[in-house]
C-alpha positions in Angstrom: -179.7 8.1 54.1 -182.2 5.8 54.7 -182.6 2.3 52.7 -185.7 0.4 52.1 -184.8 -3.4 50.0 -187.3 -5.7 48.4 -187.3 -8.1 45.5 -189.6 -11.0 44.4 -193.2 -9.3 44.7 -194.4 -11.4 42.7 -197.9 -9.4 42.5 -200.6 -10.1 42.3 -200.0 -13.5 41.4 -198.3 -14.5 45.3 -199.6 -11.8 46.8 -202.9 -9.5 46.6 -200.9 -6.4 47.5 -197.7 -5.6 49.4 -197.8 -5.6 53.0 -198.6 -3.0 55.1 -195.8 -2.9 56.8 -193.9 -2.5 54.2 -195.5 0.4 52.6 -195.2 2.3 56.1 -191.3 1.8 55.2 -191.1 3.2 51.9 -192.9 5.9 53.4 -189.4 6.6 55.8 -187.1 5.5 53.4 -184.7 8.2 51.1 -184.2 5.2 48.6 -186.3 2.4 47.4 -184.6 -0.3 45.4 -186.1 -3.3 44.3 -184.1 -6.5 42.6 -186.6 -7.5 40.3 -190.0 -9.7 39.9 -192.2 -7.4 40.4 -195.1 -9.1 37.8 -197.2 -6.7 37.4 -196.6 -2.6 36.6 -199.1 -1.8 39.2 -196.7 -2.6 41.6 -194.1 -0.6 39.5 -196.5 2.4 39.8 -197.4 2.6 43.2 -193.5 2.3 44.3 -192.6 5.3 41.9 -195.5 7.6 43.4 -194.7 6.7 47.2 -190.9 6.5 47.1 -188.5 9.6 47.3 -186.1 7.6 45.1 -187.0 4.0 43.3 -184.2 2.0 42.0 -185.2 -1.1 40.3 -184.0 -3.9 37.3 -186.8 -6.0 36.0 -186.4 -10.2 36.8 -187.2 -13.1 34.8 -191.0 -13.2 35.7 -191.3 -9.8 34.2 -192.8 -9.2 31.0 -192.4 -6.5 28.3 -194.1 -3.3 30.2 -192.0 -3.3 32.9 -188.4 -4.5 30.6 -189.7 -1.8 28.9 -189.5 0.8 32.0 -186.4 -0.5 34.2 -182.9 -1.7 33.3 -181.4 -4.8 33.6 -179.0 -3.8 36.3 -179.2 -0.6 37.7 -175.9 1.6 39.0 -175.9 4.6 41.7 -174.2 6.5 44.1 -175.8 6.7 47.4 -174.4 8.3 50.1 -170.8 7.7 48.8 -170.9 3.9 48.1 -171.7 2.9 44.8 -174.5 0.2 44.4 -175.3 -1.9 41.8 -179.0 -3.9 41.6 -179.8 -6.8 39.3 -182.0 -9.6 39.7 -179.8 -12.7 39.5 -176.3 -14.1 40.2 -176.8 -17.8 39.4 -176.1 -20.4 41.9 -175.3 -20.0 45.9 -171.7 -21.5 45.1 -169.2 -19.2 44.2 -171.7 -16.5 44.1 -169.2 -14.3 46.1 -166.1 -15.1 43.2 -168.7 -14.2 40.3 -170.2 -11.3 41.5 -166.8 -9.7 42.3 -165.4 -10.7 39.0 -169.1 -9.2 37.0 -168.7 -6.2 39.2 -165.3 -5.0 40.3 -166.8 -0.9 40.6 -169.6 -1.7 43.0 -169.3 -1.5 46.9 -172.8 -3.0 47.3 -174.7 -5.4 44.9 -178.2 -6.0 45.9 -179.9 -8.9 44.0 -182.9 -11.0 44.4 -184.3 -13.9 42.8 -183.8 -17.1 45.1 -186.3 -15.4 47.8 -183.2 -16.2 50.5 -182.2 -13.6 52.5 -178.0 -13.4 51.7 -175.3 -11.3 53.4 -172.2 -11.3 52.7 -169.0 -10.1 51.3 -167.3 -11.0 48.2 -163.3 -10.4 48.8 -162.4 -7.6 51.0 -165.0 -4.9 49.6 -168.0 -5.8 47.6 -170.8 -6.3 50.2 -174.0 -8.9 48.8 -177.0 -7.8 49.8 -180.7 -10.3 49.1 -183.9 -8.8 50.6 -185.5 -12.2 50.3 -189.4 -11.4 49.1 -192.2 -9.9 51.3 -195.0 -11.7 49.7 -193.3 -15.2 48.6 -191.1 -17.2 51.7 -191.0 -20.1 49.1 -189.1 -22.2 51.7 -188.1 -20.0 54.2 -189.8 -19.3 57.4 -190.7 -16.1 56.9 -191.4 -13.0 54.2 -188.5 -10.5 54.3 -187.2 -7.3 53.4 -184.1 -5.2 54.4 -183.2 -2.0 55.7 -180.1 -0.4 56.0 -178.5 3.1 56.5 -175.6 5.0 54.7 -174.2 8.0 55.6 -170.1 9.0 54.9 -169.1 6.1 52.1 -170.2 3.6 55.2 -173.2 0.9 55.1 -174.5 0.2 58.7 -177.3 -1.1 60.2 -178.4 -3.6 58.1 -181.1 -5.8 59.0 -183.7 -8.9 58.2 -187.0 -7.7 58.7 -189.8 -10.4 58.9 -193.3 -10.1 57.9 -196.2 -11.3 59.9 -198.0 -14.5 58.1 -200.7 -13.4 55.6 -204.3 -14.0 56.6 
């Protein structure tokens, strides 16, 4: 199974639209999931008609249409790990203790919110997973987004994608 991660659109006020990119890898991806910010429900939309399988939470920069339409953290089995999505988990330090403590059923959190790329693992199991943002590097060098595979109750292949510079 196929993962495509992103968080931290931030459309259309950082960005006009998603990058193309991008969009070319929801188009091979089994599951979508995106950690929140999304801004508008445009964004929302179009993710939901091109994806096999969305999974999204809404973030602090989005309004009532789209708290309206997505949870606050989302929970699902995929591929025999369960995964758990929410938009933020507070500070860098001790992000590892909190998370494990908030979540002691997940095997994989993905959260977004800083727009820093994070990988790690909290303990001996839960795995911390931050797609960074396509559209907003805030102070990073580059716009990112993650893909992974699962297949058996294993995650593999995870890796940073960067995004060419906007025009």
């Amino acid at each position: 199974m196929r993962l495509l991660l992103m968080s931290d659109t931030h459309l259309p006020r950082r960005a006009a639209r998603l990058p193309v990119e991008l969009l070319e890898q929801v188009a091979a991806a089994d599951v979508v999931i995106h950690a929140g910010d999304w801004v508008d429900t445009a964004t929302l939309d179009l993710l939901e008609d091109r994806s096999r399988r969305l999974i999204g939470v809404y973030g602090n920069n989005d309004g009532p249409g789209l708290r309206a339409r997505l949870p606050e953290v989302a929970r699902a089995e995929l591929g025999g790990l369960r995964f758990g999505v929410v938009h933020e988990t507070g500070p860098a330090p001790g992000r590892e203790r909190r998370c494990a403590a908030r979540f002691p059923d997940l095997d994989v959190l993905v959260f977004g919110h800083s727009h820093i790329p994070w990988d790690s693992v909290a303990g001996d199991r839960l795995r911390l997973l931050n797609p960074g943002s396509p559209t907003d590097r805030r102070r990073q060098p580059h716009c990112t987004y993650l893909t992974a595979e699962v297949a058996a109750g294993r995650l593999s292949g995870v890796t940073l994608h960067r995004l060419p510079a906007r025009r």
